[in-house]
N, C-alpha and C positions, 0 to 999 in steps of 0.2 A: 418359450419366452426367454429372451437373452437378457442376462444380467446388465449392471452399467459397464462392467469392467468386461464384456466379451464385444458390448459396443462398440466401447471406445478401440479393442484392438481387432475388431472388424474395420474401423475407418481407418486407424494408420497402415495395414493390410490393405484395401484399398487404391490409398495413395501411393503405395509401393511398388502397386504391379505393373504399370508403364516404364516401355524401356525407349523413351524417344529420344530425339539430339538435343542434348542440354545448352542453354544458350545464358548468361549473366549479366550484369554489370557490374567493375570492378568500384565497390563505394567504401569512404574513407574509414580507416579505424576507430576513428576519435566521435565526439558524440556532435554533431551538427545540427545545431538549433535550430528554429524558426520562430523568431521571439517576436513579438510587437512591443513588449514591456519588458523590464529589466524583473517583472513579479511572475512570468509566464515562460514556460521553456514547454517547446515541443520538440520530441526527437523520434527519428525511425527506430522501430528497434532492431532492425537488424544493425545499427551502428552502435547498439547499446549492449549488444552478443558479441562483438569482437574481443572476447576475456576468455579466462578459462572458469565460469562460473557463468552457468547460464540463471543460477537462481534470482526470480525477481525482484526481491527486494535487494539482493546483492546490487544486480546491473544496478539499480537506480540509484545507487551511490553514487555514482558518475558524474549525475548534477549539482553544480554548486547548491548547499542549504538543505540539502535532502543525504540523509542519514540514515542508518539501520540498525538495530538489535540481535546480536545474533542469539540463541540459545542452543544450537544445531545447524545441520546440514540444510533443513529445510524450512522455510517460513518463514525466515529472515523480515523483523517487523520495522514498519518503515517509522522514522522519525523527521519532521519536517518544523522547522523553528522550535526546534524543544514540544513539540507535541506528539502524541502519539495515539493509537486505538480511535475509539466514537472522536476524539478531535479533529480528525482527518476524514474526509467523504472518498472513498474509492469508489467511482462506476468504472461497470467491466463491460462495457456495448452498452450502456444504459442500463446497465441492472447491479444491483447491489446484491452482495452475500455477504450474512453473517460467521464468522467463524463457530464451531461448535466448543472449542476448546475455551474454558475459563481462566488459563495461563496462558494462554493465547498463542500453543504450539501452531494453530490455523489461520493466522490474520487472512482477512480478504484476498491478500497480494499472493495466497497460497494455494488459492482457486484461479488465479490470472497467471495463466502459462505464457510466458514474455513472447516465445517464438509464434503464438498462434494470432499475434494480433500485427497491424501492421504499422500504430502508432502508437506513443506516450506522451500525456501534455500534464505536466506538474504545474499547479498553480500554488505559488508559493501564500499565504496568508489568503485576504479575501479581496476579488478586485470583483463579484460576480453575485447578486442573490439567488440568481437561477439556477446553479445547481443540486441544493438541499441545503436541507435545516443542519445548522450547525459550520463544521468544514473551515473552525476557527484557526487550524493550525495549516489548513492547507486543503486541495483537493484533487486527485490523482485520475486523469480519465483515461482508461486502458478502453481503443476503438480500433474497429475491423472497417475495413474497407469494401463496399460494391467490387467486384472485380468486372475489369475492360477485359476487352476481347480485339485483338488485331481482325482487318477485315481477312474470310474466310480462313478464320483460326479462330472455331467457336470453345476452344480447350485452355487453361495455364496449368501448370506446373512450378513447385517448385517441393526438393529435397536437402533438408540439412541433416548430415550427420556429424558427429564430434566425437572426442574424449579425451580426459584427460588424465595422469600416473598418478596423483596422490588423490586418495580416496579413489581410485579406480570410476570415472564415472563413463557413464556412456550415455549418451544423448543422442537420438532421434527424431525429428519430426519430417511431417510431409503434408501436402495442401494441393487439391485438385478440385478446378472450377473449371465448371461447361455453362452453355448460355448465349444466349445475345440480345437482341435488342430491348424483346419484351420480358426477359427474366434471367434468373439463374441458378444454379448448385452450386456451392462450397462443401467440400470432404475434408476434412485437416484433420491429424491426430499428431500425439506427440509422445514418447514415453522417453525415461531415465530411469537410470540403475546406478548408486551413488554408495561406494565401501564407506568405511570412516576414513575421514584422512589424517596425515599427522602433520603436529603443527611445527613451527619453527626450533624449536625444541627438542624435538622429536619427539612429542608423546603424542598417542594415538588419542582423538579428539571424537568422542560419543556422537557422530553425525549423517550413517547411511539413511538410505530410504530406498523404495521404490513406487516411481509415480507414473501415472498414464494418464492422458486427457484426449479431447476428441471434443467437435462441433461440428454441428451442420447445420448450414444456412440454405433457405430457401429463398427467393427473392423475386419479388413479382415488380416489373418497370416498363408497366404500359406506356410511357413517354417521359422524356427526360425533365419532368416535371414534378414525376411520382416515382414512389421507392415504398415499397410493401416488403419486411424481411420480417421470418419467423424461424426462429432458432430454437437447438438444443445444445444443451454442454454438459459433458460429465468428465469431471478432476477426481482424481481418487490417489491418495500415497498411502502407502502401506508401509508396516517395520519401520516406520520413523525411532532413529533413537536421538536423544535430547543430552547432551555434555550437562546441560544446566540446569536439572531440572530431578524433581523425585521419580517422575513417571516416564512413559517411553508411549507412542502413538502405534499402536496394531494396524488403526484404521480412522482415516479422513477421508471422507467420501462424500462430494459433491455436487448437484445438479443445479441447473439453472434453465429453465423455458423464457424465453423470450416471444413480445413480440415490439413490431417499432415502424412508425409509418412517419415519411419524411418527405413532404408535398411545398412544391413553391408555386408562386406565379397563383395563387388559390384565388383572389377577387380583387379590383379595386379598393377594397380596404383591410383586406389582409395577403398578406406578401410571401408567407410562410407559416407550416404546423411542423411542428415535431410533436411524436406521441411515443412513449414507450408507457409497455404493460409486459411485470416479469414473475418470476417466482421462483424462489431460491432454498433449495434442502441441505441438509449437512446432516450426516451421520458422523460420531467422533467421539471413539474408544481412546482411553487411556490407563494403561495400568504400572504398578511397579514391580512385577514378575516373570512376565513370558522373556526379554529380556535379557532379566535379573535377578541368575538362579540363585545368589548367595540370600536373596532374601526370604527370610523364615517363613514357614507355611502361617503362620500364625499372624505375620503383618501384612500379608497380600490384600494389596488396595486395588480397586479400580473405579474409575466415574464413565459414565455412559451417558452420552449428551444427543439430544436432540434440535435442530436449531429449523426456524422456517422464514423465509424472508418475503413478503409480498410487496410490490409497490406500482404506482400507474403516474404519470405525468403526461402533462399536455400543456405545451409551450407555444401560442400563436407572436405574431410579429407585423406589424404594421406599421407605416411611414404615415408620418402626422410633419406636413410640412419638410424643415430640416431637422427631425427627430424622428429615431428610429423607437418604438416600443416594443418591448418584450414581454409577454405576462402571459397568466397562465397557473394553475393549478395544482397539488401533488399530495397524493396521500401512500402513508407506509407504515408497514406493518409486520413487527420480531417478535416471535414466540422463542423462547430457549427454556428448554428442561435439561436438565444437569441432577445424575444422580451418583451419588457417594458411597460404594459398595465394600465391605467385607468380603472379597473374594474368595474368601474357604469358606466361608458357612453361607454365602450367596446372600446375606443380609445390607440392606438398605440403612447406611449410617447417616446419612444427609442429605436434603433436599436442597442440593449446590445451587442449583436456580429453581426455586418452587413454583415452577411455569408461570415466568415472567412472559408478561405483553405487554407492548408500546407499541402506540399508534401515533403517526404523527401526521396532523391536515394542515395544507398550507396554500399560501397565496400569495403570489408575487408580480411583484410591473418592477420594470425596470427600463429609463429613459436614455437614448443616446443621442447625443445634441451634437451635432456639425454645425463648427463657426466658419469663419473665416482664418486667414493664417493659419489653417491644419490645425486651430483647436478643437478639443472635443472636451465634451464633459457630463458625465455618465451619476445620474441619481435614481437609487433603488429601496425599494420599501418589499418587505416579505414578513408575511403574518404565520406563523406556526402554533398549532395549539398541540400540544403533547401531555397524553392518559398514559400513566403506566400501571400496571397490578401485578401482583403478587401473590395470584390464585391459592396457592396451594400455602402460603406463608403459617397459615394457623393449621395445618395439618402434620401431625406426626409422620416420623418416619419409620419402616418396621421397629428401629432401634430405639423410639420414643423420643426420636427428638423432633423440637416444634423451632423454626426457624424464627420467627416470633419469640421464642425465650432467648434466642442467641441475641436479639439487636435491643432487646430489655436486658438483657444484662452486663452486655457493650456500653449504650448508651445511656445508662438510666437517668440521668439527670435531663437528657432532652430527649430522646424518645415521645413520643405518642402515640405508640401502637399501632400508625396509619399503615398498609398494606397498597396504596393506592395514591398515585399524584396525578393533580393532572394544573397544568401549566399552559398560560397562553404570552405572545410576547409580539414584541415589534422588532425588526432587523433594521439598519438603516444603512446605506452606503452613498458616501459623495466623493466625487473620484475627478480629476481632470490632467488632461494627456493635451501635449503641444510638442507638433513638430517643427523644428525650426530650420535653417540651411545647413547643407553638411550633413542631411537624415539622423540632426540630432533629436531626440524625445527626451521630452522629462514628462512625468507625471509624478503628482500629489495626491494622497487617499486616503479620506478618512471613513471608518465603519466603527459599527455597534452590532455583535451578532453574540445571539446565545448559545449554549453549548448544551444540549443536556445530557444528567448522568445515566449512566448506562446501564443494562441487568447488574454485572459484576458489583459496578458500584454502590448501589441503590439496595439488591438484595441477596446477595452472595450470604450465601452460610455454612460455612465449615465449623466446626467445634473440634474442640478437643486438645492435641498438641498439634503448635503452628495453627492457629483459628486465625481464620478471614472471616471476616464480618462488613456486610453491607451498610449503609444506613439510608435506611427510609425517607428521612428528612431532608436531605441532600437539597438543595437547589441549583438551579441550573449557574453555569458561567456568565457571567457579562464580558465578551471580551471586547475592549475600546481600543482600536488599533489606528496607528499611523504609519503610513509608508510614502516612502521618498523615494526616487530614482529619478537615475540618466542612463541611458544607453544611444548607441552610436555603431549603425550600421553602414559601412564604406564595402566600395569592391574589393578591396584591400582588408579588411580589418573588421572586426565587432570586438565591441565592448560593454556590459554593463555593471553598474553598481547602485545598490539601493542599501537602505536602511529600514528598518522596521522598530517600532515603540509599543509595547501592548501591554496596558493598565486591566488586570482580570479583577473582577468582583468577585467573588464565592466560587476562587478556584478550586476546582475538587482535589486535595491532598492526600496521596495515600501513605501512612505514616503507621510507625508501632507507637501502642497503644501506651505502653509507658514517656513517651512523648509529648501528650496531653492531660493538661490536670484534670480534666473533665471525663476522663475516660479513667476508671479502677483499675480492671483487669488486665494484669502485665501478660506482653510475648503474643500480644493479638495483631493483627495488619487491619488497619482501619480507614473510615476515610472521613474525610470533615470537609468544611468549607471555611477557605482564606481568601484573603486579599494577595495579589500577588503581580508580579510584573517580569517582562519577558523584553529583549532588546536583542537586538544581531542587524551583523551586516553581512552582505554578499556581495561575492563579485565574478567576471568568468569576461573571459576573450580571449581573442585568438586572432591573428595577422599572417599573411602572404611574406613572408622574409625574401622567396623568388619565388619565379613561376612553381617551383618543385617542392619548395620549403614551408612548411606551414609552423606555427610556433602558438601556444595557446594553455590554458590553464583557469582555475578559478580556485576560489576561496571563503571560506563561511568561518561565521565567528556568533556563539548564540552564549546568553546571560539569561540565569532566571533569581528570581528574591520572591522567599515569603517573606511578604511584608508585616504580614502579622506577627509570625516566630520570628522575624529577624535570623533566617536560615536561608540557604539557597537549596533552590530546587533543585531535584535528582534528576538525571539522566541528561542535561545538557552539554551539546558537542564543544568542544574547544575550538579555537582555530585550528581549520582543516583544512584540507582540499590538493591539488594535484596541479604539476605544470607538467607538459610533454613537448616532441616534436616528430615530425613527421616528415618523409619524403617519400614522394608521391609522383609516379608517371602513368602513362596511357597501360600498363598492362603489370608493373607491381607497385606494391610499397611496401615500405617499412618505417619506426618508428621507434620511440622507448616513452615511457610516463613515470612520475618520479609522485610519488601518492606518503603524503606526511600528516602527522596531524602534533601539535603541540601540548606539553601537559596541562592536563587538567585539575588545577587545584584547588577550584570553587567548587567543592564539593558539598552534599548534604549529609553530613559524618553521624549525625542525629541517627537516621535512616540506614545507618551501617554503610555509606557508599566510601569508599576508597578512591583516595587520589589515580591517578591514570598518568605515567610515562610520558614520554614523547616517541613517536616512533617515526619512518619513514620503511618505505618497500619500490623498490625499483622495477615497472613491467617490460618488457620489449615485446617485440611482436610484428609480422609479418605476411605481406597479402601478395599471393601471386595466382595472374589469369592463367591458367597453363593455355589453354587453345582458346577457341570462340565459347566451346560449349564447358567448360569445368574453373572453376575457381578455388583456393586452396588457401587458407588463413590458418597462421601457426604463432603461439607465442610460448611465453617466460613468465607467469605472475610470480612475483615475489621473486624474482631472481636470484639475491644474494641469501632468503632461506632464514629471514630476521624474525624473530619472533615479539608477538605485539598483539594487541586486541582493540577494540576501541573503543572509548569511553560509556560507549551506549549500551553497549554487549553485556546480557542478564546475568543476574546472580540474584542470589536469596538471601534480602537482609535479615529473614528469622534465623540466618545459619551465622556460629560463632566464628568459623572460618570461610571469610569472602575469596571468591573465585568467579571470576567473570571467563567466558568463553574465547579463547583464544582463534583468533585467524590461520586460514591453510597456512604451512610451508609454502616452501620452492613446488609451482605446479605446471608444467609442462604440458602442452596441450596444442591439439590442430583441429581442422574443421575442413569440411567439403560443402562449399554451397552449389546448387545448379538449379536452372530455371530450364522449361519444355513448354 
């Protein structure tokens, strides 16, 4: 029986062994949308790979309003209007994974290998009830494509390899599809090997890894009507080390079975089904020794997690006159155990997650009304009822501790002892989109959707020095959102600009515990429920200057307020964003991007968070077809070698001395793509 890790380099071995005529098309550097709203960006990714960072959450900086955290080389956690983790819905082909890390060296976006999929559509806030519970700050759909077949070429191809000089990284992937009319195989695998790199400064910046990943898609399409695909995936990185963090990652190790049927044209009253049914494992080691030998035999820590994700949806569509409906069903389902180890004596000091389960059962419709004059106007209803438990909460740990005494003696004055929620609620969206001459849109959106809090949140238990503590009581978000936007798509030119307003009911707060009068015990990480309010604007376009010249950029600006402390919220982005330009002909280009962000000085200082600089970094970069069959893309990130971090980038407010993770140096890098 082969392991996951001989799998997966069984499949990129595979996709290797063809030596046929490579054939390409030369496409732009820069990220090229496909927007209908000024709240929705789709982009390829292979135009979201044109950097010298293939890591996921990194590329997706690139989009106006979409942000990242670094702590490391790997994992990079995504931030979308000041939100982040369960606020944000990630499907990865219609399956969800939870990370197994409690500090969240594993966010979702760390099981989503950028190169293996063939699109990314970021939906900035909520303009959609149908794609899950929650998804208040945004929701990210990472999708693969059926692959075509030219006639009598039942084969594709295609090979990337890269690398780049600081952190020494090297990047592979490769993808082989056969098939035709009535079905198919997909083979893809991917692997990197990533040094630490050093930053602008020159210091060397705690960030290698090693990661491999692999899929196989099977696909049954007895008529261009139907689509039957059942998949496998397995992501694993190994030796992650962490700049920002106590511990280091040995091992992240993830699967995912899919399956997903995608049927149209089904009856006179229904027009369409989509069905996904998935299931998602996460193994995820973390210790603070193998590493990092200076630390004593006597403090060797490690936590060992277990994570399991199940979920099934089914989404029919039928035309009622000039109104489209959507509705349809979904249930889901995260088990996480999380254990807190004495690594020299092999003793259990914590029950990090006491085998936490959520379930969540929902139900949604959602109406699209065609008027006249290109308006539309879209209203949705979604019912979620959400159980969680905390199975093991009153059970000791070999070390005697009861996670139950940690959130009684956290919370004592509102505590209840409850081990168990269970919450049901309404979502609501009204939404209206009009195009006018000129291919100008506006739309206007208003929603009500809840959020709820998550294992960490609800029932995390650490003790001791540096204690994190859950709380049981927790309620979910209300969050009351408004959004505004114009965009303006010409042959010449796009543009869009929108506004967002979001009033949160019982935002979940995560704050030290001398912060609140309510809470005793000093130097704990806690979390409570406030009132709180979030605002930002975006922007992003790009115009034809000549046939050869392209000119383009975007910009994000996000605000948050507890409204109840009269504090601001942590982690929110400053004005950001990037302008570039490009010239471009039938067989190269080339280009530069000037990527800046402004200081950040609404800080939440309560929280330990530190004001944030101003920085800027200048990329260049460059695409040449050598022949029909090989293409060759080279750049410059960071050219002049500035050193800078970004506002979002982790630290530890329990620490007296704050230190947020700094960004690569000057990183030099090229790529080889080709297509057979």
């Amino acid at each position: 029986m082969f392991s996951r890790n001989k799998i997966t380099l069984a499949i990129l071995s595979a996709c290797l062994v063809p030596s046929y005529a490579f054939a390409t098309d030369l496409s732009t550097v820069e990220v090229t949308a496909v927007t209908e709203n000024s709240q929705e960006v789709s982009s390829e990714t292979s135009e979201l790979l044109q950097s010298g960072n293939s890591e996921t959450g990194t590329t997706l900086r690139q989009i106006s309003g979409v942000d990242a955290s670094r702590m490391g080389g790997h994992g990079v956690d995504l931030v979308i209007r000041g939100q982040q983790a369960s606020q944000l819905n990630i499907l990865i082909d219609g399956a969800k994974i939870e990370g197994g890390c409690p500090n969240r060296m594993d966010p979702p976006t760390a099981y989503a290998e950028m190169s293996s999929f063939d699109q990314v559509t970021v939906v900035k806030g909520v303009n959609s009830v149908t794609y899950g519970s929650g998804g208040t700050g945004g929701t990210v759909l990472f999708e693969r494509n059926a692959p075509t077949f030219e006639e009598g070429k039942p084969y594709n191809g295609e090979i990337n390899i890269g690398g780049t000089n600081n952190g020494l990284t090297r990047d592979m992937n490769a993808t082989i599809s056969a098939g035709g009319d009535q079905g198919y195989i997909v083979l893809q695998g991917s692997k990197k090997s990533a040094d630490n790199y050093t930053d602008g400064n020159g210091d060397e910046v705690r960030s290698s890894y090693e990661s491999q990943q692999g899929h196989v898609d099977l696909g049954w399409t007895p008529n261009e009507d139907h689509e039957l695909r059942l998949s496998y995936e397995n992501t694993r990185t190994d030796d992650a080390l962490f700049e920002d963090a106590k511990m280091d990652a040995p091992l992240s190790d993830g699967t995912t079975a899919r399956l997903r049927y995608r049927g149209s044209n089904i009856s006179e009253n229904i027009q369409n089904i989509e069905m996904d049914i998935y299931n998602s494992d996460v193994d995820h080691v973390m210790d603070n020794y193998s590493f990092r030998p200076a630390t004593p035999v006597g403090m060797q820590r490690e936590t060992i997690t277990d994570v399991q994700t199940k979920g099934a949806k089914i989404k029919l569509t039928s035309m009622v006159g000039h109104t489209q409906l959507d509705y349809g069903l979904q249930f889901e389902s995260i088990e996480k155990m999380a254990t807190f180890y004495n690594a020299n004596s092999d003793t259990a000091l914590f029950e990090m997650w006491p085998d936490v389960n959520s379930e969540t059962r929902s139900a949604f419709i959602e109406s699209t009304s065609f008027f006249k004059d290109n308006q539309k106007v879209i209203l949705g209803l979604r019912y979620d009822n959400v159980t969680t438990e905390a199975k093991n909460a009153n059970t000791a740990s070999e070390a005697g501790n009861i996670p139950t005494n940690l959130y009684t003696s956290t919370y004592s004055s509102s505590y209840n002892g409850e081990t168990k929620s269970d919450e049901s609620n309404i979502n609501a969206l009204l939404r209206y989109e009009r195009t006018y001459q000129d291919n100008l849109n506006v739309f206007a959106s208003l929603s009500r959707t809840h959020r709820y809090p998550d294992a960490t949140e609800l029932y995390i238990a650490k003790g001791g020095s540096g204690a994190w503590v859950g709380n049981p009581n927790l309620k979910p978000e209300q969050h009351n959102q408004f959004d505004l936007g114009v965009s303006q798509n010409l042959k010449a030119s796009n543009w869009t600009v929108s506004a967002f307003y979001d009033s949160v009911n019982d935002y979940v707060l995560k704050d030290l515990s001398q912060n609140q009068d309510s809470i005793t015990p000093t130097g704990r990480t806690v979390y409570l429920n406030k009132d709180a309010t979030i605002v930002g604007l975006e922007f992003s376009g790009d115009m034809k200057a000549t046939s050869n010249v392209t000119l383009g950029g975007n910009a994000s600006l996000t605000r948050g307020t507890n409204e109840t402390d009269n504090r601001n919220l942590t982690g929110m982005s400053p004005f950001n964003g990037n302008v570039y330009a490009e010239y471009a002909t039938s067989s190269w280009n080339t280009g530069a991007r000037f990527n800046f962000a402004m200081a950040q000085e609404e800080v939440n200082s309560e929280f330990n968070e530190d004001e944030t600089a101003a920085w800027s970094a200048v990329d260049v970069f460059a695409g040449y077809q050598v022949n029909k069959n090989v293409k060759l893309t080279a750049g410059v990130d960071n050219l002049f070698d500035h050193a800078y971090f970004t506002h979002v980038n982790r630290y530890d407010p329990t620490q007296g001395d704050i230190y947020k993770v700094y960004e690569p140096g000057r990183i030099v890098w090229a790529k080889l793509n080709a297509k057979f």
